[in-house]
C-alpha positions as CSV (number, residue, x, y, z in Angstrom):
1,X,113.0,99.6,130.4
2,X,110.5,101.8,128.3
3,X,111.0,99.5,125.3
4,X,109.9,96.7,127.6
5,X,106.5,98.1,128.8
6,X,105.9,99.4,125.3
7,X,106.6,95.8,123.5
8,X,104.3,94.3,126.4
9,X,101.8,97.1,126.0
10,X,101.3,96.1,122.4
11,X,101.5,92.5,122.9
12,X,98.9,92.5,125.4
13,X,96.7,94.9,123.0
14,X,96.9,92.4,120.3
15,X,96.4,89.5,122.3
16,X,92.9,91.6,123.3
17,X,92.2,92.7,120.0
18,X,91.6,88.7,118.7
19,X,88.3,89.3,120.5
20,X,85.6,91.1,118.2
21,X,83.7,92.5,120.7
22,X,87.0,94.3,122.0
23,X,88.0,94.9,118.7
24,X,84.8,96.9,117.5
25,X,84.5,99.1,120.6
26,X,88.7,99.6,120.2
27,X,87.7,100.6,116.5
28,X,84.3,102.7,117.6
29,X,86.5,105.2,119.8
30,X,89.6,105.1,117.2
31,X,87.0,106.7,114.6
32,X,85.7,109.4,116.9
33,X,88.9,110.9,117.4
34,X,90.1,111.1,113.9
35,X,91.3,109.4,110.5
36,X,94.8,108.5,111.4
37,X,93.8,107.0,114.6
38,X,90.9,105.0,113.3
39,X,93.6,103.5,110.7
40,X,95.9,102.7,113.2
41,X,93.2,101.4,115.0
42,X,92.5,99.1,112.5
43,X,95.8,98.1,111.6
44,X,96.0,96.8,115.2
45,X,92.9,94.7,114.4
46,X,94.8,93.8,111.2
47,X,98.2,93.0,112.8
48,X,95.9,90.5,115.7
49,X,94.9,88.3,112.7
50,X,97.8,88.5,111.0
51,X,98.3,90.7,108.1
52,X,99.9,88.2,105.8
53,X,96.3,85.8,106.3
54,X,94.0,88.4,106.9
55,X,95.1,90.1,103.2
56,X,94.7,86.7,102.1
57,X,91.0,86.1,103.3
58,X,90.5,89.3,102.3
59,X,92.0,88.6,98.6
60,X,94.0,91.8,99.3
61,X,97.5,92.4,97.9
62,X,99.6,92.5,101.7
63,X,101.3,95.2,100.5
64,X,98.4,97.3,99.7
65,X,96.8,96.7,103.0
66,X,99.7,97.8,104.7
67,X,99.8,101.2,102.5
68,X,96.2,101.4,102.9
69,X,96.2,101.4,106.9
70,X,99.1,103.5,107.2
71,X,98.9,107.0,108.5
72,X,98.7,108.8,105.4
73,X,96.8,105.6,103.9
74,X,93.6,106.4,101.7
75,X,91.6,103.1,102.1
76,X,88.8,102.4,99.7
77,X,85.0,101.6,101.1
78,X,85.3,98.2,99.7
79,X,89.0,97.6,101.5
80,X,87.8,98.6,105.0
81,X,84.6,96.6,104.7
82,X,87.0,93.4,102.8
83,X,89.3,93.9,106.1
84,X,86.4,94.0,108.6
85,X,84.6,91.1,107.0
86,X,87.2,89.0,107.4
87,X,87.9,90.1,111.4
88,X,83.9,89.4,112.0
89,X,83.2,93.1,112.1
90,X,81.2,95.2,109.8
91,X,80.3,99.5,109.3
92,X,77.2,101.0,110.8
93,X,76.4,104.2,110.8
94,X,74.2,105.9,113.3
95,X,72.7,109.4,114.3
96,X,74.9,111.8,115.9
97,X,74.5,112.9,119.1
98,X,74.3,116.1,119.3
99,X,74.3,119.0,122.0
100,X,71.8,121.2,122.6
């Protein structure tokens, strides 16, 4: 049964991710944990287009967009902001908050 929830789990989160708004804040908290999870954040985002039409859009090789959001991927600037573009997303960057 664990497969199951887990196939419905991700269905549901890609279903959710088509939405920008849900898909930036998903990708916000991805990149405050760390590298890995921001990437598999993204290829979440990614997968909700479809990869195959989103690399395509994005006049990215499939292939490499896959390596490039993979765990140990090593995306270049112009990649990530290619792949956002496309999903109606873009990079900020903002002070940090920090504590006193």
């Amino acid at each position: 049964m664990r497969k199951k929830i887990s196939a419905d789990y991700q269905k549901d989160l890609l279903a959710r991710l088509k939405n920008p708004e849900y898909a930036a804040e998903y990708i916000n908290a991805a990149i405050e944990e760390d590298r890995e999870v921001f990437l598999l954040a993204l290829r979440n985002v990614a997968e909700a287009q479809g990869i195959a039409a989103l690399a395509k859009k994005a006049h990215i090789n499939r292939e490499n967009l896959y390596r490039a959001l993979s765990p140990t991927g090593n995306p270049k600037l112009s990649t990530l902001s290619a792949v956002l573009d496309v999903t109606g997303l873009q990079l900020a960057v903002q002070k940090k908050n920090r504590a006193a």
